[in-house]
Biotite code that builds the C-alpha atoms (Angstrom):
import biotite.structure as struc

atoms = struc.array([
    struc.Atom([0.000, 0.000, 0.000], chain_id="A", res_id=1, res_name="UNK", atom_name="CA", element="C"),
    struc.Atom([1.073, 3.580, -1.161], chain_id="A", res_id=2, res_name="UNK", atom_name="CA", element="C"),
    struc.Atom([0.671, 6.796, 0.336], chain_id="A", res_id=3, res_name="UNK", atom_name="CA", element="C"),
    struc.Atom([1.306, 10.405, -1.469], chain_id="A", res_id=4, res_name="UNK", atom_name="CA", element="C"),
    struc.Atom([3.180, 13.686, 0.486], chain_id="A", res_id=5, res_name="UNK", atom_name="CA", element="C"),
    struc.Atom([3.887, 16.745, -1.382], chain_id="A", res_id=6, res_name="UNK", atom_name="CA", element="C"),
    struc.Atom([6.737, 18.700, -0.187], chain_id="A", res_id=7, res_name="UNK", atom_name="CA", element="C"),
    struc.Atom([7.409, 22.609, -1.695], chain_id="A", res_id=8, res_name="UNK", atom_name="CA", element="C"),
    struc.Atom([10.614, 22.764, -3.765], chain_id="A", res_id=9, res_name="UNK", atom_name="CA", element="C"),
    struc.Atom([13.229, 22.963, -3.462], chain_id="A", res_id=10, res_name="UNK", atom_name="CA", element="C"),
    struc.Atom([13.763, 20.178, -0.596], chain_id="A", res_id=11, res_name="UNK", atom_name="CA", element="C"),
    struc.Atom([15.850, 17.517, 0.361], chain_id="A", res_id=12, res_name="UNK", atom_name="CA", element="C"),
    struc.Atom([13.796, 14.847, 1.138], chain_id="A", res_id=13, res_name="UNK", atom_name="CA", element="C"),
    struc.Atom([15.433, 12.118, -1.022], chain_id="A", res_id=14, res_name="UNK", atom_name="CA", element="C"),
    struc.Atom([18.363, 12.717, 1.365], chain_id="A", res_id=15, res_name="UNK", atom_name="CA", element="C"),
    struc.Atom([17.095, 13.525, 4.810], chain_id="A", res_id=16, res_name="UNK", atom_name="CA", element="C"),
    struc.Atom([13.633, 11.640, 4.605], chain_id="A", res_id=17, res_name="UNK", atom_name="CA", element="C"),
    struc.Atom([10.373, 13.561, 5.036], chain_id="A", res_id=18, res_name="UNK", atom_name="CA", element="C"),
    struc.Atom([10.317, 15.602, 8.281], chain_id="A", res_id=19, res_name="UNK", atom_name="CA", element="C"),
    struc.Atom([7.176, 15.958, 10.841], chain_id="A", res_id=20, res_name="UNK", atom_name="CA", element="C"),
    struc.Atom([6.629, 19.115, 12.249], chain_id="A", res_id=21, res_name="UNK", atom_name="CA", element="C"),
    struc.Atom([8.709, 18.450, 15.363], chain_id="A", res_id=22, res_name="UNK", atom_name="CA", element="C"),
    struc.Atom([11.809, 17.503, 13.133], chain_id="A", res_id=23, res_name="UNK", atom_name="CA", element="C"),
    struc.Atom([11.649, 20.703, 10.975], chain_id="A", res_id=24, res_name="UNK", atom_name="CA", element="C"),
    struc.Atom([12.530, 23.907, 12.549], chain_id="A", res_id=25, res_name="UNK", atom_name="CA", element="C"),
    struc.Atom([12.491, 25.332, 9.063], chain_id="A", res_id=26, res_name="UNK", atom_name="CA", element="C"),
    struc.Atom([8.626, 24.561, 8.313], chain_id="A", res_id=27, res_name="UNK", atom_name="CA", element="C"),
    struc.Atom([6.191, 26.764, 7.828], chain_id="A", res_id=28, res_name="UNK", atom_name="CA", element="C"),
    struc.Atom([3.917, 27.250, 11.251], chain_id="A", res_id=29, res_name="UNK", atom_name="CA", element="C"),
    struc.Atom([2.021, 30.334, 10.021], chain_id="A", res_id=30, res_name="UNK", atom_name="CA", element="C"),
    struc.Atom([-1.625, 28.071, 9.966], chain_id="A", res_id=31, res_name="UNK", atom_name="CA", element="C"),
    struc.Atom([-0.336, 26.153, 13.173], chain_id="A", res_id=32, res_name="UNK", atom_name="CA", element="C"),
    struc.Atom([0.599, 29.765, 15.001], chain_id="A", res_id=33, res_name="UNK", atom_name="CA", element="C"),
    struc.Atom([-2.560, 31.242, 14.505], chain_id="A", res_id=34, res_name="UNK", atom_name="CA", element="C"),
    struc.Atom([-4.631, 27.909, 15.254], chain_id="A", res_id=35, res_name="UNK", atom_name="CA", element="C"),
    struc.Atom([-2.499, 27.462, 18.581], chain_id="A", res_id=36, res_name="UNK", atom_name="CA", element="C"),
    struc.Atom([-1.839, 31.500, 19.758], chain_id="A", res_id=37, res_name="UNK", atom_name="CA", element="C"),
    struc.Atom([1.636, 29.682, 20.083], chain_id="A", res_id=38, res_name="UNK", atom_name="CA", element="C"),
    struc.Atom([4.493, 32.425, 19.316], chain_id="A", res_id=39, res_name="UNK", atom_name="CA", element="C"),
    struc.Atom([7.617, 29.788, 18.649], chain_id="A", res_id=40, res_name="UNK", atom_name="CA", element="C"),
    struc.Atom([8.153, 26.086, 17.193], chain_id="A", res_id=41, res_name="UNK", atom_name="CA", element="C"),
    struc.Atom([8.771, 24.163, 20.349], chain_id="A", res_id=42, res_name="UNK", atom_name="CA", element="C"),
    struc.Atom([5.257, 26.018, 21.778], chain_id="A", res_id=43, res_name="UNK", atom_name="CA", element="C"),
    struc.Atom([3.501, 24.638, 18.410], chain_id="A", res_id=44, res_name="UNK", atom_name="CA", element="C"),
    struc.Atom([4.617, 21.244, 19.003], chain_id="A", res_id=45, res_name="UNK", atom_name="CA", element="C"),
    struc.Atom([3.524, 21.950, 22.566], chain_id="A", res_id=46, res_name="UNK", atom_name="CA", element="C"),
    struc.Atom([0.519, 22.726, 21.591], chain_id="A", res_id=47, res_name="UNK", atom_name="CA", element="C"),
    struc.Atom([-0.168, 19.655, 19.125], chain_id="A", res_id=48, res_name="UNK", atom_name="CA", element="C"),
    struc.Atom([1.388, 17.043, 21.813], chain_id="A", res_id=49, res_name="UNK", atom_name="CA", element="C"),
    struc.Atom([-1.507, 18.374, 24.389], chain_id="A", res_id=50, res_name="UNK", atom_name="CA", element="C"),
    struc.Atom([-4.329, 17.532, 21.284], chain_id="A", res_id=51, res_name="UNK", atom_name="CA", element="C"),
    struc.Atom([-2.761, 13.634, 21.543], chain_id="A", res_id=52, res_name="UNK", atom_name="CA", element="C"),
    struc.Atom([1.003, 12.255, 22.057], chain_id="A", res_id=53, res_name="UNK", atom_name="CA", element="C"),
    struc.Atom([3.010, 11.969, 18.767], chain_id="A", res_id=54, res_name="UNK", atom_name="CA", element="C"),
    struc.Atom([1.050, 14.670, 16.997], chain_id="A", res_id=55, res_name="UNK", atom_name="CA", element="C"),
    struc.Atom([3.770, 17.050, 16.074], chain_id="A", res_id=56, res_name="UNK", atom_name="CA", element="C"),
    struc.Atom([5.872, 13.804, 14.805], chain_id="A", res_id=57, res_name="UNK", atom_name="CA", element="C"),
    struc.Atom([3.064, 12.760, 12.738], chain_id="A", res_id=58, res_name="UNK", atom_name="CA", element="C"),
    struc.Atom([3.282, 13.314, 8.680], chain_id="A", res_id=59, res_name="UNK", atom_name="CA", element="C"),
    struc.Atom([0.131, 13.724, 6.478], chain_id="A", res_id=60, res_name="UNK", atom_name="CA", element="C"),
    struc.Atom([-0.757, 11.421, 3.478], chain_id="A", res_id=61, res_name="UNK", atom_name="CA", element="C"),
    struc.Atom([-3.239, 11.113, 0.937], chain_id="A", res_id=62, res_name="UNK", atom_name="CA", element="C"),
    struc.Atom([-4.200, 7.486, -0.113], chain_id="A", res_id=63, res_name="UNK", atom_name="CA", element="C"),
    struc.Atom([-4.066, 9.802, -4.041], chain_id="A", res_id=64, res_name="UNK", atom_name="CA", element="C"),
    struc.Atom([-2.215, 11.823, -5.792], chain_id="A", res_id=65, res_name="UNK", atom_name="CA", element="C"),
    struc.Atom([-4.280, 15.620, -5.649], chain_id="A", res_id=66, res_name="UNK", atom_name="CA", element="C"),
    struc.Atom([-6.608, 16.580, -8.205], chain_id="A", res_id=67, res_name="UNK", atom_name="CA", element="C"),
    struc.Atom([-8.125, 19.395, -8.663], chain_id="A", res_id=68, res_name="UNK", atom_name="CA", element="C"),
    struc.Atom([-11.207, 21.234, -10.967], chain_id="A", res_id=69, res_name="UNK", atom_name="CA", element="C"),
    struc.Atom([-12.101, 24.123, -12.190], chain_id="A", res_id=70, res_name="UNK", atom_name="CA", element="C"),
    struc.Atom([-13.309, 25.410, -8.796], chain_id="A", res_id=71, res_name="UNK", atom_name="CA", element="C"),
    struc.Atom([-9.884, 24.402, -6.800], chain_id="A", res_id=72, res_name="UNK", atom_name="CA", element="C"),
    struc.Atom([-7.368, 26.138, -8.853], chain_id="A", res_id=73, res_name="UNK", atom_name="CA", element="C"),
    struc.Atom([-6.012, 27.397, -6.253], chain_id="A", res_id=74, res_name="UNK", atom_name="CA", element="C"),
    struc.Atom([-6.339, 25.686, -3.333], chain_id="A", res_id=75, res_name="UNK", atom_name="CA", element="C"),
    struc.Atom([-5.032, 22.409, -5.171], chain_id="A", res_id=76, res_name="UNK", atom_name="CA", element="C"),
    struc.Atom([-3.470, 23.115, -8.299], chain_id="A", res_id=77, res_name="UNK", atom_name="CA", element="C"),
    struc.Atom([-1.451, 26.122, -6.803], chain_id="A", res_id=78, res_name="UNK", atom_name="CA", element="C"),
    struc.Atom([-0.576, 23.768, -4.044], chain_id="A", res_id=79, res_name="UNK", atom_name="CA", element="C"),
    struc.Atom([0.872, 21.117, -6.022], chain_id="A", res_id=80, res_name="UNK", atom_name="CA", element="C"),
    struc.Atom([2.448, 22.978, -8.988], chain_id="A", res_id=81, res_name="UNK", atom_name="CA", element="C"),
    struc.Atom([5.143, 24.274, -5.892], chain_id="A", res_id=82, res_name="UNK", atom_name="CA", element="C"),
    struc.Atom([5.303, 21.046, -4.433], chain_id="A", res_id=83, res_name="UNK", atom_name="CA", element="C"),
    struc.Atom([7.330, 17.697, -4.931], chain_id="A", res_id=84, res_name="UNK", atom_name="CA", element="C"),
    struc.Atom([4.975, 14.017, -5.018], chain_id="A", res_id=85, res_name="UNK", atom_name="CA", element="C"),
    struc.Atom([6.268, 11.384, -3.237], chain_id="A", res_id=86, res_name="UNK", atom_name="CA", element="C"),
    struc.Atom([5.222, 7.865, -2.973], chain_id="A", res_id=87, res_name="UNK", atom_name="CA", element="C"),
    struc.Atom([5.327, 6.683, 0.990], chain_id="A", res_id=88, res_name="UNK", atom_name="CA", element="C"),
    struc.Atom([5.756, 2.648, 1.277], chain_id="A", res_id=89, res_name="UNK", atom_name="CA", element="C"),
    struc.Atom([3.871, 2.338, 4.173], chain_id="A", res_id=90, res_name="UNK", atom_name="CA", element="C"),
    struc.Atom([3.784, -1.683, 4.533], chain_id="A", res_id=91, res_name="UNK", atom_name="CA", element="C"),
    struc.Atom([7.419, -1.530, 4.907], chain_id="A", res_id=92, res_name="UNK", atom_name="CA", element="C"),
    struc.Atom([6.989, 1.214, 7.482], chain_id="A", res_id=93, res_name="UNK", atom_name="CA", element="C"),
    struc.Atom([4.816, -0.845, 9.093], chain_id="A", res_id=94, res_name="UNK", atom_name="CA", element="C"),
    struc.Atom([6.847, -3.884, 8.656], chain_id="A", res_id=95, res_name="UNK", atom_name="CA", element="C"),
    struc.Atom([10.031, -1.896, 10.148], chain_id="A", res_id=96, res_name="UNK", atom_name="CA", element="C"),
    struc.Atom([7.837, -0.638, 13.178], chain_id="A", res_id=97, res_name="UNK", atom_name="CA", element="C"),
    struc.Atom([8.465, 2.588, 12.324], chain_id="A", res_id=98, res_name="UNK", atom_name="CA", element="C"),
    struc.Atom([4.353, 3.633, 12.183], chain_id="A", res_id=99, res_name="UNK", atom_name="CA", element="C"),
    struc.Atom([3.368, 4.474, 15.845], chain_id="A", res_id=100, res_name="UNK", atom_name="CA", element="C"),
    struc.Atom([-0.417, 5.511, 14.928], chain_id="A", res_id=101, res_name="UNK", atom_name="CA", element="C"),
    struc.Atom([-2.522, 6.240, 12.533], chain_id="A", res_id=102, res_name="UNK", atom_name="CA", element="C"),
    struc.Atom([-5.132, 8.942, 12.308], chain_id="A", res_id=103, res_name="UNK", atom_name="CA", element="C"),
    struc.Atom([-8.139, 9.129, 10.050], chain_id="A", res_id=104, res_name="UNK", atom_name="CA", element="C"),
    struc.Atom([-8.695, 12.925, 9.049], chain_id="A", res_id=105, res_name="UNK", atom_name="CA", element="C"),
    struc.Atom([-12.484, 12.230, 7.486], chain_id="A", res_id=106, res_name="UNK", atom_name="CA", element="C"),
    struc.Atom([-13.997, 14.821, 5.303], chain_id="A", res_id=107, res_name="UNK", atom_name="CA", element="C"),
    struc.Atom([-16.265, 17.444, 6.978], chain_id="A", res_id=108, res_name="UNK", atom_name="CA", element="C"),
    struc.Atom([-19.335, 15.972, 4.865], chain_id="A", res_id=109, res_name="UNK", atom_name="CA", element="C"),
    struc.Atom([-18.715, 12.756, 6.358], chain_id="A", res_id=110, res_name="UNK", atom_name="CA", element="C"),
    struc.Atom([-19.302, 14.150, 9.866], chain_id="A", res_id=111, res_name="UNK", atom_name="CA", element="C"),
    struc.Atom([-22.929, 14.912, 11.251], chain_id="A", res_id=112, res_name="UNK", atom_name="CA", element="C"),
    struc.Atom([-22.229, 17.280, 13.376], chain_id="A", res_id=113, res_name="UNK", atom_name="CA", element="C"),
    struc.Atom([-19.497, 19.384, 11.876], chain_id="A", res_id=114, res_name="UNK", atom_name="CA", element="C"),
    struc.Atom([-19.285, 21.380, 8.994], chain_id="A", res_id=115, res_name="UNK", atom_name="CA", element="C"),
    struc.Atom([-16.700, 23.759, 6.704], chain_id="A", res_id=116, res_name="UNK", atom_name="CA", element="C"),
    struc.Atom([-17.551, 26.733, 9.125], chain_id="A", res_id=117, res_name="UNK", atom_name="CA", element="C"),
    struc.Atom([-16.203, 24.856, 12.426], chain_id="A", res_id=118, res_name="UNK", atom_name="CA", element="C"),
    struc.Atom([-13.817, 23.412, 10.813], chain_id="A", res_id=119, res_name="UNK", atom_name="CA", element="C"),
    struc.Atom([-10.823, 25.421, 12.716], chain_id="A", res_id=120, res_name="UNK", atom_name="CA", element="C"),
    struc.Atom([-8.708, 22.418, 13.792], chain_id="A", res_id=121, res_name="UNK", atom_name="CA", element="C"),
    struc.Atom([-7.975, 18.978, 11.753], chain_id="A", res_id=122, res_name="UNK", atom_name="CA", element="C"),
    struc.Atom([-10.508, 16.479, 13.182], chain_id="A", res_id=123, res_name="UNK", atom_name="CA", element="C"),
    struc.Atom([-8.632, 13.475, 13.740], chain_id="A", res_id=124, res_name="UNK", atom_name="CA", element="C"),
    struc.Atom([-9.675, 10.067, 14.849], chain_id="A", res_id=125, res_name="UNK", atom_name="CA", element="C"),
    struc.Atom([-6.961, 6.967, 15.813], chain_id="A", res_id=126, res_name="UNK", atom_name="CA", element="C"),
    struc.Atom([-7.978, 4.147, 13.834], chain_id="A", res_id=127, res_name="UNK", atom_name="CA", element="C"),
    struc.Atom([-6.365, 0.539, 14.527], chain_id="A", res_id=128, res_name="UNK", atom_name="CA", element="C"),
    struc.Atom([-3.801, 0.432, 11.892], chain_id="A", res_id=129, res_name="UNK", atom_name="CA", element="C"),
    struc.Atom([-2.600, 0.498, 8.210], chain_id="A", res_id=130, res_name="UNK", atom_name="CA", element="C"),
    struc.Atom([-5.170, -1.961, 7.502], chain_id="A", res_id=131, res_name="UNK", atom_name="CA", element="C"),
    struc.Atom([-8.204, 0.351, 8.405], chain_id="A", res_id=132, res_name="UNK", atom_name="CA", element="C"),
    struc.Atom([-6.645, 3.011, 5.264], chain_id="A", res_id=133, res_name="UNK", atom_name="CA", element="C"),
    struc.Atom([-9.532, 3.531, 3.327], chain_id="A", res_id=134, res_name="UNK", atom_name="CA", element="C"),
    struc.Atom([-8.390, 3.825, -0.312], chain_id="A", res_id=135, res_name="UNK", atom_name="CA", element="C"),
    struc.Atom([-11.444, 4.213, -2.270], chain_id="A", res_id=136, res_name="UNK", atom_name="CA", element="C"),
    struc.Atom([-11.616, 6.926, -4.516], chain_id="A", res_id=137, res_name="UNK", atom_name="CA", element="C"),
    struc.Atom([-11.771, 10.586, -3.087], chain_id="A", res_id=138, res_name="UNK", atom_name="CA", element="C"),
    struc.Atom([-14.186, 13.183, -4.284], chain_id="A", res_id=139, res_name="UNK", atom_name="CA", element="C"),
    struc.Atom([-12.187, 16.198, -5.251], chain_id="A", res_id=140, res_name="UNK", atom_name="CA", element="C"),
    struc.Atom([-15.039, 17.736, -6.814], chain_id="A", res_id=141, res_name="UNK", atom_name="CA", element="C"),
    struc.Atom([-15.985, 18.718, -3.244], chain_id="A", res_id=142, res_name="UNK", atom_name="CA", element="C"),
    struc.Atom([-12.820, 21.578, -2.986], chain_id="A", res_id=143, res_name="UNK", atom_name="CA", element="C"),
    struc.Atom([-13.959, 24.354, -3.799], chain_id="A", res_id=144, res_name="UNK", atom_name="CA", element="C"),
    struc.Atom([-11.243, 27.779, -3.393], chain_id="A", res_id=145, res_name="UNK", atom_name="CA", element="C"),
    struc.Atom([-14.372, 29.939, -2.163], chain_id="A", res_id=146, res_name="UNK", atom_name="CA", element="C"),
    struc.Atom([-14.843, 27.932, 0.635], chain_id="A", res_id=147, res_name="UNK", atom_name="CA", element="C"),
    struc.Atom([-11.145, 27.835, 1.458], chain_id="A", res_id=148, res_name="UNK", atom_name="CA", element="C"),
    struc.Atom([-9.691, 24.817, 3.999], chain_id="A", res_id=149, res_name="UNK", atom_name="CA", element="C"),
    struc.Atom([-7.806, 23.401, 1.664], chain_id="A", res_id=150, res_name="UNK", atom_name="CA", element="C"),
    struc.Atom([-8.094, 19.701, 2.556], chain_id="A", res_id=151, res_name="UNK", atom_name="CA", element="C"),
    struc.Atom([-11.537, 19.812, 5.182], chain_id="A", res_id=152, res_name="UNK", atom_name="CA", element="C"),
    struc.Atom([-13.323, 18.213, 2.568], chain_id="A", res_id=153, res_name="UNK", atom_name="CA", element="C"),
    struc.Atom([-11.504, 15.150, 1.635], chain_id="A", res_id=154, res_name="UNK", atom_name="CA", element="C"),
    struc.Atom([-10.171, 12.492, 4.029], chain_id="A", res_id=155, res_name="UNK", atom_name="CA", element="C"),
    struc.Atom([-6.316, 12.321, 4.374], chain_id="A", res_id=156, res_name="UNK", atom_name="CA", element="C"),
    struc.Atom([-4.159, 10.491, 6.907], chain_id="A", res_id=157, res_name="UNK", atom_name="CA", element="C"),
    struc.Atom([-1.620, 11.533, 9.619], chain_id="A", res_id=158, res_name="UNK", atom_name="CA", element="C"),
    struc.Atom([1.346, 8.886, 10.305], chain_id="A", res_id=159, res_name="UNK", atom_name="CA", element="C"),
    struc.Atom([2.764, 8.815, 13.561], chain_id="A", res_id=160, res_name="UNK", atom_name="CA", element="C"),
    struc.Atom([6.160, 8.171, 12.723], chain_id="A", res_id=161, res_name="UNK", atom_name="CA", element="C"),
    struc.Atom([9.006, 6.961, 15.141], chain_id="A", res_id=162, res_name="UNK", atom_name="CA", element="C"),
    struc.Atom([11.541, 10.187, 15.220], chain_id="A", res_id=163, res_name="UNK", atom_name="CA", element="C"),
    struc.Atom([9.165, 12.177, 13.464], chain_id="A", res_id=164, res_name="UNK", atom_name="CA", element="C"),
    struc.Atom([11.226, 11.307, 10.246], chain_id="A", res_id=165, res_name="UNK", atom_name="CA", element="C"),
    struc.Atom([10.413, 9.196, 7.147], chain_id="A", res_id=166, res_name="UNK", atom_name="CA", element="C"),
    struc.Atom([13.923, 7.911, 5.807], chain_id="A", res_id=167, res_name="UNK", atom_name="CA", element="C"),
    struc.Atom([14.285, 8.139, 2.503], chain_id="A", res_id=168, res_name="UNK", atom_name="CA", element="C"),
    struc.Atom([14.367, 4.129, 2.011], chain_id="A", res_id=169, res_name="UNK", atom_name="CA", element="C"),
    struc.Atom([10.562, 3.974, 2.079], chain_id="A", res_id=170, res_name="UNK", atom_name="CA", element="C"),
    struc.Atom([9.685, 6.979, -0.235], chain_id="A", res_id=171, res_name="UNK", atom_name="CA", element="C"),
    struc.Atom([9.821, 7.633, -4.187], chain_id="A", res_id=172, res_name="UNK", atom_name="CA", element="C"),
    struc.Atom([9.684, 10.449, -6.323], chain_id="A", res_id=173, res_name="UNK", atom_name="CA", element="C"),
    struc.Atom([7.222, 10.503, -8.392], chain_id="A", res_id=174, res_name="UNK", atom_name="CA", element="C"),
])
């Protein structure tokens, strides 16, 4: 099973692995700064260890590549045209013992009692394992750039990774 990260060029992640939030002083914590009222990066990470331990080590994933429409140009297509795909090999993560947790991030339609509006944090839920991925297709046709929250409306995963680090053994460029 395959996973998909983008990372915004120019990186190094063929040589240094892909980095969680807690491993990369360099990242940008503008949406986590405002979200927390946190001033610093060890006060973000602060922040997402009091949501759930191993949150600021954990490294989002789509079960796709992005796609986007006419109404996402530039939420999506913006997003990925600056970014790096690469292709995570999570069974041999898993196979390593290198994935601590998983976390389901479920689109905002799939929830009854949230919607785009309330949306102000990532709703994640710990599911059992790599096994309970859903890969069935995802509805991009739901993104829509007036509505903004980039990713609220289709489900992606977070990895809780050991280190906070991906080495570059399990990933591929695509």
């Amino acid at each position: 099973m395959k996973l998909y990260h983008y990372v915004k060029r120019p990186n190094n992640v063929l040589e240094k692995g892909l980095l969680s939030i807690a491993m990369n002083k360099n990242t940008d914590l503008s949406y986590y700064l405002k979200r927390s009222g946190a001033k610093t990066h060890d006060e973000v990470c602060q922040w997402m260890e009091s949501t759930f331990e191993g949150r600021s080590r954990g490294i989002r994933a789509f079960t796709e590549p992005c796609q986007w429409t006419e109404r996402s140009l530039y939420c999506i297509k913006s997003f990925v045209d600056q970014a790096d795909l690469f292709e995570i090999n999570i069974e041999a993560m898993d196979k390593d013992g290198l994935i601590e947790a998983v976390y389901i991030s479920p689109s905002v339609l799939d929830l009854p009692n949230v919607n785009e509006e309330q949306c102000i944090d990532e709703i994640l839920q710990k599911i059992k394992g790599i096994k309970e991925i859903d890969c069935s297709p995802i509805d991009w046709n739901v993104c829509d750039d007036e509505l903004g929250h980039r990713f609220a409306f289709v489900r992606y995963y977070l990895l809780v990774v050991q280190n906070g680090v991906i080495p570059p053994k399990y990933l591929k460029k695509i």
